[in-house]
C-alpha positions in Angstrom: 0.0 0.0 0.0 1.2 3.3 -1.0 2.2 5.9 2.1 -0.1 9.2 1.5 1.5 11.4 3.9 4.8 11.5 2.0 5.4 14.6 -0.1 6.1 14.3 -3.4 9.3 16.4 -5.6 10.9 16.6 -8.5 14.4 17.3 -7.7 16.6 18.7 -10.7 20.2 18.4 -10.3 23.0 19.3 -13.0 26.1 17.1 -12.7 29.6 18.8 -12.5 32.1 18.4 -15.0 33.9 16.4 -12.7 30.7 13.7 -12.5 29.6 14.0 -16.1 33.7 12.9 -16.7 33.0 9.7 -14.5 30.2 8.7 -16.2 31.6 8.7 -19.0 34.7 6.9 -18.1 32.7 4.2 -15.7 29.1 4.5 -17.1 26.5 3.2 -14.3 23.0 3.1 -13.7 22.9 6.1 -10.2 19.4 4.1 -9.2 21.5 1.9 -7.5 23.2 4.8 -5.4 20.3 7.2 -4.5 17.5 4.7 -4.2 19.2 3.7 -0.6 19.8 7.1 0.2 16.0 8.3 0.0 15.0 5.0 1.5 17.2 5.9 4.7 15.5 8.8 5.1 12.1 6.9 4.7 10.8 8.1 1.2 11.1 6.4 -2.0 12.5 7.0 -5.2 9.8 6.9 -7.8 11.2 8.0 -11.3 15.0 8.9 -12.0 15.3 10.4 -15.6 19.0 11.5 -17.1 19.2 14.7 -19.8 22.2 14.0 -21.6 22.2 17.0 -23.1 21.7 19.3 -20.4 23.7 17.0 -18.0 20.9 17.4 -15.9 18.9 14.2 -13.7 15.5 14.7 -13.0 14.5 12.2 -9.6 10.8 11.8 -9.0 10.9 10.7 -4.7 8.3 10.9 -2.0 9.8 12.4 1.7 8.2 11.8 4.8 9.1 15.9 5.4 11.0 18.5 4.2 14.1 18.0 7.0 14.5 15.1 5.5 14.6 16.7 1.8 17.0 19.1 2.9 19.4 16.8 4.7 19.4 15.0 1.2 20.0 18.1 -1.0 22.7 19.2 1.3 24.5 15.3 1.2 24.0 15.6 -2.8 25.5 19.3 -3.0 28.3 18.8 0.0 29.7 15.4 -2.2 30.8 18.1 -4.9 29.0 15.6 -7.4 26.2 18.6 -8.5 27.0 22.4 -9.6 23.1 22.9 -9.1 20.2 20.8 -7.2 16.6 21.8 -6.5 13.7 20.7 -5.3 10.1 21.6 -6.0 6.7 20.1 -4.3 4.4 18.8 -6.1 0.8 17.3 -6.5 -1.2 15.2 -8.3 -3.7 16.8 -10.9 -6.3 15.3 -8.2 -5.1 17.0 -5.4 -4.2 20.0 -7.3 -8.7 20.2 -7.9 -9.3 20.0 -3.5 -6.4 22.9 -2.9 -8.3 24.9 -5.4 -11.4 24.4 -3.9 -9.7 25.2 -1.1 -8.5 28.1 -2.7 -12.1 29.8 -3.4 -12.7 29.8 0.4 -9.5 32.4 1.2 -10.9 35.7 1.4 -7.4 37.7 0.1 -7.5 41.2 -0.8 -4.4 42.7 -3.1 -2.9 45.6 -1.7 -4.9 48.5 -2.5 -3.1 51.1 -5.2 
């Protein structure tokens, strides 16, 4: 059965020239290393996509909470393996439909001009 109260993220990170080099040199399928890593903090890793071209990984994971987001993006960034990593919330087109009915109950006035 499928944990609902993780969070779910697309995290973008763009390999350094350094990583992109070792790839090359000892090609390998990086499933293998950060599948363990988001299982330790209790998520899972859903989707893991490469860009070639943009030397860019796309990971799809669910995170019990965003400490444990952050500890990973800080373990990613600190190993010198990314120049860039980010991480963005998001929801499923169904969920998306209740925050917006959610949405039409917040009373919030623009500032006035």
């Amino acid at each position: 059965m499928e944990n609902d109260s993780l969070t779910l993220y697309i995290i973008k990170e763009t390999y350094s020239s350094r990583s992109a080099s070792a790839l090359i040199n000892n090609p390998q399928d990086r499933n293998d290393a950060i599948q363990p890593l988001v299982e330790d903090l209790g998520g899972k890793l859903c989707h893991f996509y490469i860009a070639c071209n943009e030397d860019t990984a796309y990971l799809i994971i669910k995170l019990p909470d965003e400490k444990s987001l952050a500890a990973l993006l800080i373990a990613i960034k600190a190993s010198g393996a990314v120049k860039s990593i980010t991480a963005t919330p998001v929801m499923t087109a169904s969920d998306a439909v209740d925050v917006f009915k959610q949405a039409s109950t917040v009373n919030y006035r623009p500032p006035a001009s």
